[in-house]
N, C-alpha and C positions, 0 to 999 in steps of 0.2 A: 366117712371121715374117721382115721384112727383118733384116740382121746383114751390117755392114762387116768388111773385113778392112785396115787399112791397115800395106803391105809385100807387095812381089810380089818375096822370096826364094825359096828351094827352099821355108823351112819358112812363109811367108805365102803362098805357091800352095798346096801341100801344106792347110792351114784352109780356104782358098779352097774347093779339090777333096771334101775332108770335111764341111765344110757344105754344099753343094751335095748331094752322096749322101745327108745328112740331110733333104734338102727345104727346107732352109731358102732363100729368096730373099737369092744373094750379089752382094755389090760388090767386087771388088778393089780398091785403089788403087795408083800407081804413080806415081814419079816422072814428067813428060817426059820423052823423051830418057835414060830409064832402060834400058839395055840386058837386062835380066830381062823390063821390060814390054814393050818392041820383041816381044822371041823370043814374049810372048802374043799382040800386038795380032795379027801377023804370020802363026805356026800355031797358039795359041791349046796352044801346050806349051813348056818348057823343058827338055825332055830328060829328067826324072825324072818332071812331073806334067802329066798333059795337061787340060782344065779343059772341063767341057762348055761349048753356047753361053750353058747357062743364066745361069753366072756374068756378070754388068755388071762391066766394064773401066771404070773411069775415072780419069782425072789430074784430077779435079775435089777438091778436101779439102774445100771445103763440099755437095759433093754425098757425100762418103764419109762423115762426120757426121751424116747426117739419120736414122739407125739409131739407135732404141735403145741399141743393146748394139754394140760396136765391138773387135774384136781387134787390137793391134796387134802388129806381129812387126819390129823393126828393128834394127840394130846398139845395143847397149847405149847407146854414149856418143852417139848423135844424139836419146835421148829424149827429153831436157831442150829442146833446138831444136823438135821434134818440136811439144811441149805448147806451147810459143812459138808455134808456126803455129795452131796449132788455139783456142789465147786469144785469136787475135783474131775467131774467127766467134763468141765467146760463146755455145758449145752450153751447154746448158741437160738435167739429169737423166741424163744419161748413163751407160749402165755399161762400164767399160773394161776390156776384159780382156787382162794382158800375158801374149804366149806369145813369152818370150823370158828371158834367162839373162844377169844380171849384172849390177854395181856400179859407181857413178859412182866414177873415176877420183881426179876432183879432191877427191870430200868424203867419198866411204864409203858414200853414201845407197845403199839400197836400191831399187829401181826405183816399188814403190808411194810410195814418199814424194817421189819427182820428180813423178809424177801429182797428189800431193794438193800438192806445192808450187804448181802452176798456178792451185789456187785457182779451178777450174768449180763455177758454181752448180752443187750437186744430185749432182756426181758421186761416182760408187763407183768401187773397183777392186777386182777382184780378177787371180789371177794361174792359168796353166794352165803345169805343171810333169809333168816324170818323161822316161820313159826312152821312146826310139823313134827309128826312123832313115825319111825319106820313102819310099826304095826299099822297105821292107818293109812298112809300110802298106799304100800300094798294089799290094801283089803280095798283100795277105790276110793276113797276119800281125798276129794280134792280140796288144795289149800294155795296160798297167794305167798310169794315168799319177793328175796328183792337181789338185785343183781348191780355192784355200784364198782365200780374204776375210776385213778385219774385219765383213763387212755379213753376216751368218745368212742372211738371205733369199737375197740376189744368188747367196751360192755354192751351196744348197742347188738354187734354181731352175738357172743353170749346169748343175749335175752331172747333174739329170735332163733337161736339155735336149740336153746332148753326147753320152750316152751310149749306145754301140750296140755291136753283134757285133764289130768290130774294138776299141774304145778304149772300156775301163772304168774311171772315174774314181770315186778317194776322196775321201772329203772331208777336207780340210785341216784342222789343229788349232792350227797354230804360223806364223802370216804370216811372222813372222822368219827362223823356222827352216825354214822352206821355200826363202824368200826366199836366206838368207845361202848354204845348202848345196847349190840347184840351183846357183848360180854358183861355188862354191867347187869344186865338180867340174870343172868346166873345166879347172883351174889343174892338179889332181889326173890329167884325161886327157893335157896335156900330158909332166905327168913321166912317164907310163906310157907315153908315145912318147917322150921322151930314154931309158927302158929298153930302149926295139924299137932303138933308134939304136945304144946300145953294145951288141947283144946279149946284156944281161941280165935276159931279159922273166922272169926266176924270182922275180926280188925283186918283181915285181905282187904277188903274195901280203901282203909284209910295206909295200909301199906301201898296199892295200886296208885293212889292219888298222890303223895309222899315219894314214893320210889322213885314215878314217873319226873317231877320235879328236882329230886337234888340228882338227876342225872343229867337231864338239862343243860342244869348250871354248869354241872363239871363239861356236858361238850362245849359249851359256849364259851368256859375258858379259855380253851383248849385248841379254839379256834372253828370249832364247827358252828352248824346250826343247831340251836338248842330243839326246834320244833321236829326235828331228827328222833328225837326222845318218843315222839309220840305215834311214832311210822313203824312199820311192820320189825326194825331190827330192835324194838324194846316193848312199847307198848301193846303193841301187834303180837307180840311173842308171848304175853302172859297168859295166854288162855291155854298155850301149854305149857309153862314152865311153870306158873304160879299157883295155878288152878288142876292139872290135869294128873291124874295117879299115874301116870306112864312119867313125869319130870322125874331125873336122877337128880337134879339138883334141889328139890322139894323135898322127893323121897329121904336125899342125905341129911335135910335138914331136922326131918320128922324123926330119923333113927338118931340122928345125934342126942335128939336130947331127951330119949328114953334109954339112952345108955346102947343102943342097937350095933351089932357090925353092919358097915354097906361095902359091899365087894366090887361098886360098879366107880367108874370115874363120876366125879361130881368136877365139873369147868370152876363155878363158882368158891370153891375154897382157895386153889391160885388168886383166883382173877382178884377175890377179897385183899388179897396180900397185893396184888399190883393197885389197886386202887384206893390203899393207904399213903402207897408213894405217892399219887397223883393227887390226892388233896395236900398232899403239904407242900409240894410242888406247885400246884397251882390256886392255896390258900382258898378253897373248895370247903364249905362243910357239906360231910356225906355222911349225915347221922345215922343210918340204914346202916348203910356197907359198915358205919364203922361199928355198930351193935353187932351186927354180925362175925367181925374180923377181930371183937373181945373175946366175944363166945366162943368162937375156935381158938383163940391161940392167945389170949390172956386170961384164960381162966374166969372168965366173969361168968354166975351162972347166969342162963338161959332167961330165966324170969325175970331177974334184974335185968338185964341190958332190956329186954322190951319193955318193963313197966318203964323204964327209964326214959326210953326214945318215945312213950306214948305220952308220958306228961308233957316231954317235949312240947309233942305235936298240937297239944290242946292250948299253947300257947302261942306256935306258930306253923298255921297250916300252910303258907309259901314261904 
């Protein structure tokens, strides 16, 4: 079976490299002059995934479209652009699968519903979520990740189609709740790296418990199931993103607040920003995210917003 991957990041090489080991006949795509796809075109590695010849390189997006089934892996807030380029080759039946984490900025949407704003004859999405870091993939290390659609067919087909000795996929029950709580972790790894920063990594525990809860609330607003919260696309995910020195969104939060550069993408600084809308929106308190989304971009320092959100907590743990 041909199967695109468009995005040649660590985690769009990394699908690249795994569908390939599956047998599947792969395409990368890549920007021009994208310096990810240079280091492929060039040794055909970028330092954590090396890609056999098998894999087809191309900067063509009408040649990355002609696959059935198409993964996309990219910066959250270039999606919407993204389905802009691709609306004008008018693909036809397509199944779209996002392997990536997080919320539009400017409205709240969820990342399947920027897909189905594009408005493709015929298209599906579904979404490929959970917990795993590329370095340990590919050194053997197997992990459990989740596979959720409104289409029964697409994600049933999906799940036995990905599934092997390294990556055992569930099936999805909550699109929302999947949705809202794989990107809500992000915001969640960040504070657990503003705790590596002040040396208070003790309070991860009562962060874990706390996170997990006002995320919840916010799916169960929102229309999902709240116990979504506690399955592989949130709770299941913090043992790498909260805990794990490989999380870029831990990692940015630990540089932030020693004054640090981080050159890598962190999901969680957007997703903070879309998840301010979404409590006022849907009258949510998200005392985390929003300790969080002061410290970045209202100047609160670091210490205050947590001693703050911690007295909180000793007066109300749900």
């Amino acid at each position: 079976m041909d199967i695109s991957v468009i995005g040649c990041g660590r985690w769009g090489a990394f699908l690249a490299w795994y569908l390939d080991r599956l047998s599947f006949r792969v395409r990368l795509y890549g920007r021009p002059h994208s310096k990810h796809f240079e280091a492929f075109l060039s040794d055909r590695t970028n330092g954590l995934t090396t890609l056999s010849p098998r894999v087809r390189l191309t900067t063509d997006l009408k040649e990355a479209l002609e696959p059935e089934i198409i993964l996309i892996s990219v910066n959250a807030q270039g999606l919407r652009a993204l389905m802009g380029e691709i609306s004008t080759f008018a693909p036809k039946n397509k199944l779209f699968v996002l392997c990536m984490k997080g919320l539009e900025t400017t409205s709240g949407k969820r990342l399947s519903e920027i897909v189905q704003d594009a408005a493709l004859d015929g298209a599906r999405t579904a979404v490929w979520l959970g917990p795993g870091h590329v370095q340990e993939f590919t050194a053997g290390t197997p992990n459990c990740m989740v596979i959720d659609s409104a289409d029964e067919a697409a994600k049933c087909m999906l799940v036995d189609a990905f599934s092997s000795d390294l990556i055992r996929f569930y099936y999805g029950r909550d699109l929302i709740g999947n949705e809202v709580g794989a990107a809500a972790k992000n915001v969640i790894g960040i504070a657990a790296g503003v705790l590596d920063g002040l040396s208070v990594p003790s309070l991860k525990g009562a962060l874990s418990s706390r996170g997990t809860r006002e995320v919840a609330r916010l799916i169960a607003a929102m229309g999902g199931n709240p116990y979504s919260a506690y399955g592989l696309c949130h709770l299941g995910d913090y043992a790498a993103t909260v805990f794990s020195p490989l999380s870029h969104n831990r990692r940015f939060g630990e540089a932030f607040v020693r004054g640090e550069a981080f050159g890598e993408l962190a999901e969680g600084v957007d997703t903070a920003k879309a998840l301010r809308l979404l409590s006022q929106k849907y009258h949510v308190e998200l005392p985390i995210c929003d300790a969080v989304f002061d410290a970045l971009f209202e100047n609160v320092p670091a210490a205050k917003a947590v001693e703050h959100l911690f007295e909180r907590s000793l007066k109300h743990e749900f």
